[in-house]
C-alpha positions in Angstrom: 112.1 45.6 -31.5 111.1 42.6 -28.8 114.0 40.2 -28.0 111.5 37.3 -29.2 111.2 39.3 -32.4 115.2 39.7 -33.1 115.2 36.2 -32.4 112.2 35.0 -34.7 114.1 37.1 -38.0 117.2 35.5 -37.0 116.0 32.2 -37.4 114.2 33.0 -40.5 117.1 34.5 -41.4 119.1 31.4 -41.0 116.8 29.4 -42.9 116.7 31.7 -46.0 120.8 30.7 -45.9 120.4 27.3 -45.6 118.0 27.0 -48.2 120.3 29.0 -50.6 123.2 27.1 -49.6 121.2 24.0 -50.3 119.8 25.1 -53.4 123.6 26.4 -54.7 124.7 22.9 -53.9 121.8 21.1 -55.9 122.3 23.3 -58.9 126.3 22.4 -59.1 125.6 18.8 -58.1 122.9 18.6 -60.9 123.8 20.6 -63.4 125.2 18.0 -66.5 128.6 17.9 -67.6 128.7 16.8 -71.1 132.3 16.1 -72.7 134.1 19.0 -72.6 135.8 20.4 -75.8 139.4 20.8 -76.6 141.2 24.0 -76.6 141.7 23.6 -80.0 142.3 21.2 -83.2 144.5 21.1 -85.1 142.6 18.9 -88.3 139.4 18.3 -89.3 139.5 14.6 -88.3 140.3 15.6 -84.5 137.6 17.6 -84.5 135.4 14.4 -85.5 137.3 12.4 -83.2 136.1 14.6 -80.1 131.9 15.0 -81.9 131.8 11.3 -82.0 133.1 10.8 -78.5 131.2 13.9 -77.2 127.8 11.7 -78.6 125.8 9.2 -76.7 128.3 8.3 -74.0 127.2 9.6 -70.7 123.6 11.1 -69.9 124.6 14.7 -69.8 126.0 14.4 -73.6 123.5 14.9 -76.3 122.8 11.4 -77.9 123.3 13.1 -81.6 124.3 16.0 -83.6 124.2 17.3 -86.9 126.8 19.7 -88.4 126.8 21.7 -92.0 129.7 24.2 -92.8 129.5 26.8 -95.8 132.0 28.3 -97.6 132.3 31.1 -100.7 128.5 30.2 -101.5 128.9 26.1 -101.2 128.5 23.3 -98.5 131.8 22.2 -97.8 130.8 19.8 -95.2 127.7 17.9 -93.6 127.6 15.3 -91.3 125.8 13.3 -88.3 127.0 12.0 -85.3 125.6 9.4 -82.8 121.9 9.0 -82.1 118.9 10.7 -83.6 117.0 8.1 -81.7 118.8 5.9 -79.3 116.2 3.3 -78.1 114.6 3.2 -81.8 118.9 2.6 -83.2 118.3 5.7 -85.7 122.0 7.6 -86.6 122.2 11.4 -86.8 122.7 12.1 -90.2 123.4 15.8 -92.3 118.9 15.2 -92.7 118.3 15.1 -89.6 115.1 16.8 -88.4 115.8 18.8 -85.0 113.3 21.3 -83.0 114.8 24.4 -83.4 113.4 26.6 -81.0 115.0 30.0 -80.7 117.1 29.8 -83.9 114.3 30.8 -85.2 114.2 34.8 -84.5 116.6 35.8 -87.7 113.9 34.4 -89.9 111.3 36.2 -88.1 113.0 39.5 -88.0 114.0 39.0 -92.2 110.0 38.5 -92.2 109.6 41.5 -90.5 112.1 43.5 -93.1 110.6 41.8 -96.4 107.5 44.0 -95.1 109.2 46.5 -94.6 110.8 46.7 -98.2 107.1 46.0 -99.4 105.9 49.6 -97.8 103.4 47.4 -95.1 105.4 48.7 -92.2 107.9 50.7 -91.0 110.6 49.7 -87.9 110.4 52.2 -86.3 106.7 52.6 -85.7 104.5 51.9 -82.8 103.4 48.7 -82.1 100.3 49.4 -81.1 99.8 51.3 -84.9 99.9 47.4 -86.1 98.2 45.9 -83.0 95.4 48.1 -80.6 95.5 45.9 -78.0 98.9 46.1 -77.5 99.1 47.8 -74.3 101.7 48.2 -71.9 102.5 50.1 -68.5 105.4 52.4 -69.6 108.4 53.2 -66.6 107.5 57.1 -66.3 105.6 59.5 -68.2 108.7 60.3 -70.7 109.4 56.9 -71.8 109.6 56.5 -76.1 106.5 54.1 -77.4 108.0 50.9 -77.8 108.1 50.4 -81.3 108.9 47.6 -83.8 112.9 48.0 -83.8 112.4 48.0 -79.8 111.0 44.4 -80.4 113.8 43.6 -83.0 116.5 44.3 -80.7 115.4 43.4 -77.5 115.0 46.6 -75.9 111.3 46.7 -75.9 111.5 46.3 -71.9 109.0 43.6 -72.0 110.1 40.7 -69.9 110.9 37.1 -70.8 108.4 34.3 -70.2 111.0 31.6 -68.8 110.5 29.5 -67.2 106.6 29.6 -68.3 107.4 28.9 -71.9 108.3 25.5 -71.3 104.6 24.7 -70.4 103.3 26.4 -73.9 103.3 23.3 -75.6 100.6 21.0 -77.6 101.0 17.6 -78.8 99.9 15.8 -82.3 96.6 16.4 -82.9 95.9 19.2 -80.4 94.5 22.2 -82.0 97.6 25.0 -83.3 97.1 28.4 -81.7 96.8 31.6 -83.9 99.4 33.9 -82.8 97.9 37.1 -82.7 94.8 35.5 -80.2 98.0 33.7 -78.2 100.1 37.0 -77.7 96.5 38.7 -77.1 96.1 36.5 -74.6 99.5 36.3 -73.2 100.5 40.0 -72.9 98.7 41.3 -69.9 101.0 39.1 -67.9 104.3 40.8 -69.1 102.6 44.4 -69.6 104.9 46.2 -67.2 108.1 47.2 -69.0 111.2 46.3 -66.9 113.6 48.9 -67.9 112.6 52.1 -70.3 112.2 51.0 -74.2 115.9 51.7 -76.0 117.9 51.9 -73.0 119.6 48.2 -73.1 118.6 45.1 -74.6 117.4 41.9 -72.6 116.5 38.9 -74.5 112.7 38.3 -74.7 110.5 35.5 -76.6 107.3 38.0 -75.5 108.7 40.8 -78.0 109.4 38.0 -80.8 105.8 36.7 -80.0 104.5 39.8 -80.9 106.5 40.7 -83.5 104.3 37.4 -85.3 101.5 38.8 -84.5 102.3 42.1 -86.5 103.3 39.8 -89.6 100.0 38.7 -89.4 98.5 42.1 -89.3 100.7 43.5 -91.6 100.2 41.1 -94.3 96.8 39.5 -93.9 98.3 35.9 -93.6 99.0 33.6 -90.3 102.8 34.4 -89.5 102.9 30.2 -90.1 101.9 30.5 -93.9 103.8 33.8 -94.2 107.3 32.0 -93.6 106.3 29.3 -95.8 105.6 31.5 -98.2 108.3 34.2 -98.2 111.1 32.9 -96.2 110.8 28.4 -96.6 110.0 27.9 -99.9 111.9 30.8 -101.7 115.0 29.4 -100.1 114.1 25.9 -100.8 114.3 25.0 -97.1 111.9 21.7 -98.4 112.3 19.7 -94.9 111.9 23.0 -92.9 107.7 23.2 -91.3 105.7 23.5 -88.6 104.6 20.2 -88.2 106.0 16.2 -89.3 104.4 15.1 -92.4 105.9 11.6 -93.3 108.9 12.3 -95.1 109.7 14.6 -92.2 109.1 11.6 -89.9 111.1 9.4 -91.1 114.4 11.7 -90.4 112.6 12.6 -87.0 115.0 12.9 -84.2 113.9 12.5 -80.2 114.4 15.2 -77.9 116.3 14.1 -74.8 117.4 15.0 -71.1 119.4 13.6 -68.2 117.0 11.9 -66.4 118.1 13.9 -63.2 119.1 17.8 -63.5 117.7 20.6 -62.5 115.7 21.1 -65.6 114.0 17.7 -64.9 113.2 19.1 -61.6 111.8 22.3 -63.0 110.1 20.6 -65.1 106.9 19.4 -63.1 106.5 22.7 -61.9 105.7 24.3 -64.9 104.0 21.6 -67.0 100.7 20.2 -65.8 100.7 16.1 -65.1 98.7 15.4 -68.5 101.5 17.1 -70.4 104.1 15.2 -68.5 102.6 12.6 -69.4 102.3 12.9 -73.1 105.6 14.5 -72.9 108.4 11.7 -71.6 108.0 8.9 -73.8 110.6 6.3 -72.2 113.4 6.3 -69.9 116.8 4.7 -70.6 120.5 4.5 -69.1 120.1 7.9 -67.1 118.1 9.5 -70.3 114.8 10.3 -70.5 113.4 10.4 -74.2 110.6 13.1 -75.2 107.6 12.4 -77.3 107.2 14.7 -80.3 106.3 18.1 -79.3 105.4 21.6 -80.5 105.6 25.5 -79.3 102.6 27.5 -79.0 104.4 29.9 -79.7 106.3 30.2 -83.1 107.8 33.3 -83.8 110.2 33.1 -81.1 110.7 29.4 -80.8 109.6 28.0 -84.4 110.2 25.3 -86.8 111.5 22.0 -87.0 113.9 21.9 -89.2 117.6 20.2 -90.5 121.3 22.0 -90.1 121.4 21.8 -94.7 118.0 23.8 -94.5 119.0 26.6 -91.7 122.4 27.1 -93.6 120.6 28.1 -96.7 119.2 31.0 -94.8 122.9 31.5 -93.5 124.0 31.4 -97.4 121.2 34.3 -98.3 122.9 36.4 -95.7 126.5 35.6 -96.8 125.1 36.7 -100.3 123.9 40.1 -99.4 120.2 39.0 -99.0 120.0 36.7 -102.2 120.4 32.7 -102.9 119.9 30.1 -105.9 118.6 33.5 -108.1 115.8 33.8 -105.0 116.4 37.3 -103.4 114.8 37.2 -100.1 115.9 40.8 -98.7 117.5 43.6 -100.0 121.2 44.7 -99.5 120.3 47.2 -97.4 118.0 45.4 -95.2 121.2 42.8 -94.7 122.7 45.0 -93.8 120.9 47.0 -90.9 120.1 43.2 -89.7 123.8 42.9 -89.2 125.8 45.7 -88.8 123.5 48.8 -87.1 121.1 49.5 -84.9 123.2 47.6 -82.2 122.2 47.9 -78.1 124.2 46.6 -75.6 122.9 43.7 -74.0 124.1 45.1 -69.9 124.2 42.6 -67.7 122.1 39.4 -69.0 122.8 35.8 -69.3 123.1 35.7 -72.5 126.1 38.5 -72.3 127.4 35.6 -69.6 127.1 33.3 -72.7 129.2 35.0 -74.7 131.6 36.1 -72.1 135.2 34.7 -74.0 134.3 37.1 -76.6 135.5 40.8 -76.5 131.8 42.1 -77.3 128.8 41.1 -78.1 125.5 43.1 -79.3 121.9 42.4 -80.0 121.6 42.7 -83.4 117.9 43.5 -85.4 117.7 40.0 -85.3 120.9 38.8 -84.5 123.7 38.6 -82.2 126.9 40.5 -83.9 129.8 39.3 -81.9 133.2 41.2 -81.5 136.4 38.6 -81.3 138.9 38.7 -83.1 136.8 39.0 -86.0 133.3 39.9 -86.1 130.4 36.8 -86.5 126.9 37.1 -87.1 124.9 34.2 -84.5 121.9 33.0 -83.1 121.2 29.7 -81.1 118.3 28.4 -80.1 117.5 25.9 -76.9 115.0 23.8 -74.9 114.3 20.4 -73.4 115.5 17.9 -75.4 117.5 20.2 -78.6 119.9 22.7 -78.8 121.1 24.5 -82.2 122.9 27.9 -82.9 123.8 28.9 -86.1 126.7 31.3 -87.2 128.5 33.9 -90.3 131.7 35.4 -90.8 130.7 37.6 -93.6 134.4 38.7 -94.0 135.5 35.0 -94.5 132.1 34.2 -96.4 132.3 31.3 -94.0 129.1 29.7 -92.1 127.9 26.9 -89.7 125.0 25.6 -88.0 124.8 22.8 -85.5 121.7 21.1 -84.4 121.7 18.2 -81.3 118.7 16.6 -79.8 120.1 16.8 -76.1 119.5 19.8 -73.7 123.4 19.8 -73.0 125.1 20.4 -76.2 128.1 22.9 -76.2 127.5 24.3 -79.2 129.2 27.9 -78.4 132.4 25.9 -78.2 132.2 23.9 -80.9 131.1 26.2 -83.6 134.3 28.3 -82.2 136.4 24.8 -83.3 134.7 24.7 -86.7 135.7 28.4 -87.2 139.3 28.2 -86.2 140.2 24.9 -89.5 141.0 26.5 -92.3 138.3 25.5 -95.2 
């Protein structure tokens, strides 16, 4: 190799530092630091004292929250604090309406067992049994067909779709997709499995967005109506939907984000200038404040929805399956959602999440959580919300949290609610 050569790589050598350097630097000058939690609490009322000074007082805070806490079968607690909508003066309240995004996956995966239990499918079959055009480029010649578990659990080797997801959005008025022509769509992009099906679990919306679209094969019915029909209304989750009707509206919270992190900066390179435009309604104090929005795609990043409506999902799983006389699953399907079938999820950043905790597994479903007890959990996350819902079956204890900033910690919290004694 030429002297000029060895010279030209070191320079470009040098610059691929610097820019790493730089970019390190950005990311830990820009990356929000909302109020950080105790340690611990001692009393209910110092752990209000910290949610209503952790609300609305510096940009990287979330504006609002709402939190609900179960326990032995009834709502022992519900409350709002700070902002549902700042600029507009609306208070979080327990009936606050929040995107929920991810928190959504339990409710698809219970779908996908109420089928199940109906004979319409089987976990452990093929995909592509349910859905022809799914087709994917296996690792060798011996890997297992990626079945329906494989999507449960996250081990379907399909990669994720982030940061692409944030630009699979529509407004009011914009025409809703049909999931199964979405994922049909979609899938050639993420065709080539990352790892072999069954050998770890890495979280992926692409395996939850097909998992609607084999609802919808499966039983004849959008994967939109199905929940409404089997999962919503059967557990009286009345101000849980897919879109704001009026009464939904007027407990509407705003979505909200520092004006300047690195998710505003990632931002305009994944959404197109129309959609940031229809997007950021108004910017206040360091905050900017979204316009409603919805996900294309809703099996993995659903509903809008309030913390007293998720917990009565929470409550059917606390109840083996069952709530109000309504049984939405059977025992035994509870039970495999929580307590089999478990992969470890290696080295992902949702492990990195959860990394206080002794273990934690990717459930059929769920995350199942080794501490010093075990907890059933799922959060979900985007611009503007963040949620994450959680079960202690042994305790017959549960919570869900909702906020409508980008920062909430959430983890942290819920691990405060756990430790009173209720």
């Amino acid at each position: 190799m030429s002297f000029k050569m060895k010279r030209t790589l070191r320079i470009i050598g040098i610059i691929i530092l610097v820019l790493v350097v730089l970019i390190g630097v950005g990311y830990l000058t820009l990356t929000p630091r909302p109020l950080k939690p105790p340690q611990a609490v001692s009393s209910l009322a110092e752990l209000e004292g910290y949610l209503e000074n952790l609300t609305g007082h510096n940009p990287d805070s979330p504006p609002g929250l709402s939190l609900v806490v179960v326990k032995d079968g009834e709502i022992v607690y519900q409350k709002g604090f700070g902002m549902a909508d700042g600029p507009r003066d609306i208070p979080a309240t327990a009936d606050t309406v929040y995107n929920t995004f991810s928190m959504v996956k339990p409710l698809t995966a219970a779908a996908i067992f109420q089928l199940q239990e109906q004979g319409l499918l089987n976990i452990d079959d093929p995909v592509a049994d349910y859905l022809p055009f799914f087709e994917v480029q296996y690792p060798s010649q011996n890997s297992e067909i990626v079945t329906i578990r494989h999507l449960l659990n996250h081990s379907s080797g399909l990669s994720n779709n982030v940061p692409e997801i944030l630009g699979w959005i529509h407004f009011d008025g914009d025409p809703e997709w049909n999931q199964t022509e979405l994922i049909t769509q979609k899938l050639p992009d993420y065709a080539e499995l990352s790892y072999e099906p069954g050998s770890k679990g890495v979280y992926t919306n692409v395996g939850y967005m097909v998992l609607s679209a084999v609802i919808e094969a499966a039983s004849g019915q959008t994967y939109q109506q199905y929940m409404i029909d089997h999962v919503f209304k059967p557990l009286g989750m009345d101000q849980t939907s897919w879109t704001y009707d009026d009464a939904l509206i007027d407990q509407e919270a705003a979505g909200s984000n520092p004006s300047v992190d690195f998710q505003a900066m990632i931002l305009p390179l994944v959404i197109d200038k129309d959609q940031r435009k229809s997007l950021i309604r108004e910017k206040v104090d360091g905050v900017t404040w979204f316009n409603r929005v919805y996900m294309d795609q809703k099996g993995p990043t659903g509903p809008i929805s309030t913390v007293t409506d998720m917990v009565r999902f929470v409550m059917a799983f606390l109840n083996e399956g069952e709530l109000d006389g309504q049984r939405i699953l059977s025992e035994e399907s509870v039970a495999m959602m929580t307590n089999e079938s478990h992969v470890l999820p290696g080295n992902t950043p949702e492990a990195a999440a959860y990394e206080n905790y002794d273990q934690m597994y990717h459930g059929l479903g769920w995350y199942v959580v080794k501490n010093h007890d075990i907890f059933i959990a799922h959060g979900g996350g985007g611009p503007g919300f963040a949620a994450d819902m959680r079960l202690y079956p042994d305790r017959e204890l549960g919570m869900v949290i909702i906020g409508n900033g980008t920062y909430l910690p959430k983890r942290e919290i819920l691990d405060l609610v756990a430790s009173l004694d209720w």
